[in-house]
Structures are given as C-alpha cells and as structure tokens.
SEFISE-22384 format. One record per residue (C-alpha): residue in one letter; residue number from 0; x, y, z. Coordinates in steps of 0.5 Angstrom, whole numbers, plus 500, padded with zeros to 3 digits. Layout:
<sites>
 res   n   u   v   w
   A NUM   X   Y   Z
...
</sites>
This chain:
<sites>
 res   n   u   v   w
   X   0 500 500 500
   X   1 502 507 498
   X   2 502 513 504
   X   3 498 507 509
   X   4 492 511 512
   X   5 492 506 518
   X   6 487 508 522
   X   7 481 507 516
   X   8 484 500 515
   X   9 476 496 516
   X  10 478 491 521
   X  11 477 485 516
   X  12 482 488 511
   X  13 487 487 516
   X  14 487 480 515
   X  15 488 481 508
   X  16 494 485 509
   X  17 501 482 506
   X  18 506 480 511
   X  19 510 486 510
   X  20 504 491 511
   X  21 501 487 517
   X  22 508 488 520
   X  23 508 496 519
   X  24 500 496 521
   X  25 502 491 528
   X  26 507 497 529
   X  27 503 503 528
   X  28 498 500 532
   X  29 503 499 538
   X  30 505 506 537
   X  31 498 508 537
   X  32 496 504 544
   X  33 501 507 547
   X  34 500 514 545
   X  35 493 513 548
   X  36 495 509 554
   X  37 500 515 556
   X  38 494 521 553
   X  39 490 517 559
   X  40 496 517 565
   X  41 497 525 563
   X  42 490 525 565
   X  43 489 521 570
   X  44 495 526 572
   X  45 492 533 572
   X  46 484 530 574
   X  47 489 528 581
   X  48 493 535 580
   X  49 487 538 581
   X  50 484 535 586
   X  51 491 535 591
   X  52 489 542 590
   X  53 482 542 591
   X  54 484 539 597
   X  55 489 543 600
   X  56 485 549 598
   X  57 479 546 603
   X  58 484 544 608
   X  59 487 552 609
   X  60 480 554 610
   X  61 478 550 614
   X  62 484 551 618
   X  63 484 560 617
   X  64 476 558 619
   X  65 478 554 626
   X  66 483 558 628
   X  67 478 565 628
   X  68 474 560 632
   X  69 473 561 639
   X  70 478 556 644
   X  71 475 552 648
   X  72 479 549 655
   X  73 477 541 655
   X  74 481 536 660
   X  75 477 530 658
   X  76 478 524 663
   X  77 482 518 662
   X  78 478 512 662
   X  79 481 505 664
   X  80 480 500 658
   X  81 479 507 653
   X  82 484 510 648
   X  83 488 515 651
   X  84 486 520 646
   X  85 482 522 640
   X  86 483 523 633
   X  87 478 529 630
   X  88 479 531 623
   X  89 476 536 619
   X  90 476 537 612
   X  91 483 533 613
   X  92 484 538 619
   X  93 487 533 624
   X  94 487 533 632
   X  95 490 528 637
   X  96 486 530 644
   X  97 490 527 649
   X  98 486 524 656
   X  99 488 527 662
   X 100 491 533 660
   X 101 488 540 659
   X 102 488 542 651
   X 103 484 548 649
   X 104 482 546 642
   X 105 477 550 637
   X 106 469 550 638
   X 107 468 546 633
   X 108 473 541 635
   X 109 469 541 642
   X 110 463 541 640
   X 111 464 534 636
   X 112 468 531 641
   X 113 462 533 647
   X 114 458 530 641
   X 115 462 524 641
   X 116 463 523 648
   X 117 455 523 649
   X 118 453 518 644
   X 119 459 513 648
   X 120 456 515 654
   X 121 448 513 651
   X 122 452 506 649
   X 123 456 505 656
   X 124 448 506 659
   X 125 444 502 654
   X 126 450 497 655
   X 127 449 496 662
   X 128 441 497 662
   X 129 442 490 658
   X 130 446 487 662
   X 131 441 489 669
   X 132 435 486 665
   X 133 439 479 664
   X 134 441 479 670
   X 135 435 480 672
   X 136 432 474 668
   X 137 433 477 662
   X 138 431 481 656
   X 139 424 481 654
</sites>
C-alpha cells in the first residue's frame, strides 16, 4: 500500500494485508496503543493534580475558619480500657485530643467531641441496661 492510512483500515481488511504490511500496521497499531495508554495517564495525572489541589484548598480554609473560632479548654478524662486520645478530622484538618490533660481546641472540634462522648455515654447506659435485665431473668 502506498501512503497507508491505517486508521481507515476496516478490521476485515486487515486479515487481507501482506505480511510485509500487516507487520508495518502491527507497528502502527502499537504506537498508537501507547499513545492512547500515555494520553490517559497524562489525564489521570491532571484529574489527581486538581484534586490534591482541591484539597489542599479546602484544608487551609477549614484551617483559617478554625483558627478564628473561638477556644475551648476541655481536660477529657482518661478511662481504663479506652484510647488515650481522640482523633477529629475535619476536611483533612486533624486533631489528637489527649486524655487527662487540658487541651483548648477550636468549638467546632468541642462540639464533635462532647457529641461523641455522648453518644458513647448513651452506649455505655444502653449496655449496662442490658446487662441488668439479663441479670434480672432476661430481656423481653
């Protein structure tokens, strides 16, 4: 074939090539495989660019938000048998509260910690409900 146009080449005509041009369009095909599998890296690339940046545009305003918050002191107490800490993340803003020691922490991060601390505390009680009514013949 003279000046091939390969990508107009039907799939049924390839069977019919010669040797010498199957060979050339195996090549051609090839290149062009890569072309495409390196076009969507590239993409792939970009989309994860954007979003690591995304991110860390979401982070330094969730960060310039808590830190014109107002402070809260909290000194949670350690519990035996508990973590010694808890771990709050907002839009990849993260804080260890330590147990048993006094920490003043943005409102927002005290607020989803007493939230947390009473839902475990409705856990504990719903818990130990339970376990007084099997002790008491059980659980209708």
């Amino acid at each position: 074939m003279a000046k091939k146009k390969w990508q107009d080449l039907a799939s049924e005509d390839v069977e019919k090539l010669s040797a010498e041009d199957r060979a050339e369009y195996n090549a051609w095909l090839a290149v062009e495989v890569e072309k495409k599998a390196a076009a969507e890296a590239e993409a792939r690339r970009q989309q994860e660019k954007q979003l690591d940046k995304f991110i860390a545009t979401k982070r330094q305003r969730t960060e310039a938000a808590l830190a014109k918050q107002k402070k809260i002191m909290l000194n949670i107490p350690k519990i035996t048998g508990e973590l010694p800490f808890f771990e709050i993340n907002i839009n990849d803003v993260h804080f260890l509260v330590e147990r048993g020691k006094k920490v003043e922490v943005p409102e927002q991060v005290a607020d989803i910690l007493n939230e947390r601390l009473e839902s475990e505390g409705k856990l504990v009680q719903a818990s130990e409900d339970a376990k007084a009514k099997l002790a008491a013949g059980g659980i209708s």
